[in-house]
N, C-alpha and C positions, 0 to 999 in steps of 0.2 A: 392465846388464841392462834391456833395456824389454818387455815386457806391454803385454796387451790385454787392458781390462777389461772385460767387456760387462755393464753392470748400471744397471736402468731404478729404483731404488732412490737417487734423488740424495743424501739423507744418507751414506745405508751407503756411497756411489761417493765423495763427500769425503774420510770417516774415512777411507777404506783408499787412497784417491791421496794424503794427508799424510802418512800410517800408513808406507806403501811408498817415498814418496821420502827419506822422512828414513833409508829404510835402502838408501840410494842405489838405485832401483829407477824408472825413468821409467815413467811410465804412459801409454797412451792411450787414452779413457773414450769409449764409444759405450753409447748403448741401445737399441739396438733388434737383430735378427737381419741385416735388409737393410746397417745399419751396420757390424757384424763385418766381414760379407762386403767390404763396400768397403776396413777399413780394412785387411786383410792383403793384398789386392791392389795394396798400394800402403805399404807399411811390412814390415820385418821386425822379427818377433817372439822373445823368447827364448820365453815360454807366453802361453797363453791362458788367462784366468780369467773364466770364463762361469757368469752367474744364469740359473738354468735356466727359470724362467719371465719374460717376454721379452712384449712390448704385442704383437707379432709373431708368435707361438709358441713353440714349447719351444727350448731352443738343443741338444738334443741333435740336430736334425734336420740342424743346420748343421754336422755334426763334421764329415764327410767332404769335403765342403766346403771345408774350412779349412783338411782335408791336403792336399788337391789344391792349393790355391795355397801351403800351403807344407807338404812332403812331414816327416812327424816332428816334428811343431810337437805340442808337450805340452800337453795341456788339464785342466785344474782347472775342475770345476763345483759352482757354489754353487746354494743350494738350503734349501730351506726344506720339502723334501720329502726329510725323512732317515729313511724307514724302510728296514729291511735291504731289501724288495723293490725302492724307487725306488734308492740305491746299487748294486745288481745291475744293475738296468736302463741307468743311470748307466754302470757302466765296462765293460758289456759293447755299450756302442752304441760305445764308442769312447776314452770319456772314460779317461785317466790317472789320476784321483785326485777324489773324492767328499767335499767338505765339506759336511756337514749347519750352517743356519743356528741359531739365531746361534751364531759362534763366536769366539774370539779372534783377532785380528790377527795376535800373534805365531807363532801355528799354522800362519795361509794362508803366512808368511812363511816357517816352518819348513818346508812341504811344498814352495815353491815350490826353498829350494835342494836339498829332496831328490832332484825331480825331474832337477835340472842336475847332480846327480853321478851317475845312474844309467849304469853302463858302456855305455850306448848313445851314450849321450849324451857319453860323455866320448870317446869312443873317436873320435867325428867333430869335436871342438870344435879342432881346429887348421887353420889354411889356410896356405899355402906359395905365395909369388909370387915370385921370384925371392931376394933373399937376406933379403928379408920373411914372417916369422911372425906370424900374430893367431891368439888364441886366443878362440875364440870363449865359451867356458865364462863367463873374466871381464874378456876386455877389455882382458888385456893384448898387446904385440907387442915384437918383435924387430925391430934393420936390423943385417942381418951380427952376428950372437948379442947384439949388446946390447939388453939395455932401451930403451924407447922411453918417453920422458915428455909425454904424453896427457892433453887435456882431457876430462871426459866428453861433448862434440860433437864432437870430433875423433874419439873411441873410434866414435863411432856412424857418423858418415861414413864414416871406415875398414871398418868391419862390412860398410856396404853392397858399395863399393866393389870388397873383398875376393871378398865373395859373386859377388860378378859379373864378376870380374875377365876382360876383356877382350872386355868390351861393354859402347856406352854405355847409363850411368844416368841417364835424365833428369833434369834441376834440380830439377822439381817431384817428382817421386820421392825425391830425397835430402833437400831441405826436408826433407819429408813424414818422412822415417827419423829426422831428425837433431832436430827441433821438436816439439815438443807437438801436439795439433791447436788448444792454444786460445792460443799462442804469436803474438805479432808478431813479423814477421821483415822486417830493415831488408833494404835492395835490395840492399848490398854486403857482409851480413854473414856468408853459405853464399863468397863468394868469400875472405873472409878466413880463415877457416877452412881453406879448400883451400891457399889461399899456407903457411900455415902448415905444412901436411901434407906440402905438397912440400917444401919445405926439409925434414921432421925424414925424411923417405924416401931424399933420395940418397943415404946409404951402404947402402941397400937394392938398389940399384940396379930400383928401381921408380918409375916415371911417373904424373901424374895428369894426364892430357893434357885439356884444352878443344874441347868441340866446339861450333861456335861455330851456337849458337841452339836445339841441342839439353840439352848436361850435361857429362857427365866420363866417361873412359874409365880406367881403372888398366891399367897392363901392365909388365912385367919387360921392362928396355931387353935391349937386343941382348950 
């Protein structure tokens, strides 16, 4: 699963990106509004976990926003403004789910898998490419009904790929999905990852084809 955390709060933003990876949960940590906005136009997200007060403005203004670049993308808003009127205002602008500060850790963690089993949500979590399954919920996949054995960069590659299947994903786009944003990333090392993908795919009979000086294309061979 990776998240977008948007919170101008760099302590609070630490605890809860060590907090969340240690329950295998990638993060990517922006503060500001203008940031959000960049970073989902250019990564996919399982949720969004947004500090409602923002150097920038309120992030409730940016929900709509963040559906539009990505349509049912679940948002969780922190807040330090928990009276029952600011929660109302909260999840009737859009927002999913209302955590008043401070709170526990295990909670946003609790709320975050609540979100990803809501039958909405489960109902859409599978994609189908030819004799390839990924499930979007947790990341696992199928080539011709077996299990697929997955790194978590590989899972994230795959994710994109899938998503977009059969059109290219630029390089810098999948970086971008597959990396942290505070991530070094060796020149050959999104290539080795795909090498890898292709092989564990052909009994999928799915392709990840190179296009050369753009990205990768995924497609069910003929």
């Amino acid at each position: 699963m990776r998240i977008l955390l948007v919170e101008d709060e760099l302590d609070l933003a630490r605890a809860l990106i060590s907090a969340l990876e240690r329950h295998d949960i990638l993060v990517d940590h922006v503060s500001t509004l203008e940031m959000a906005l960049e970073a989902v136009e250019n990564a996919v997200h399982s949720i969004a976990v947004l500090d409602r007060k923002l150097p920038d403005g309120d992030s409730l203004t940016i929900i709509p926003q963040l559906r539009r670049a990505q349509a049912g993308l679940p948002i969780i808003v922190l807040s330090a403004l928990g009276s029952p009127e600011h929660r109302i205002e909260g999840l009737e602008t859009g927002a999913d789910d209302y955590l008043a500060k401070p709170f526990v850790v295990d909670e946003l963690v609790a709320r975050i898998r609540a979100l990803m089993r809501r039958p909405a949500m489960i109902a859409d979590m599978g994609i189908t490419v030819g004799k390839l399954t990924f499930n979007l919920g947790d990341g696992t996949a199928t080539a011709a009904g077996e299990p697929m054995t997955l790194t978590r960069r590989e899972v994230l590659a795959l994710e994109v790929l899938v998503r977009r299947a059969g059109r290219t994903v630029a390089r810098s786009a999948l970086e971008e999905a597959v990396y942290g944003f505070d991530d070094e990333i060796a020149s050959n090392t999104l290539d080795a990852h795909i090498s890898r993908l292709r092989r564990k795919l052909a009994p999928a009979n799915v392709e990840i084809h190179s296009i050369r000086g753009i990205g990768y294309l995924l497609k069910a061979t003929a």
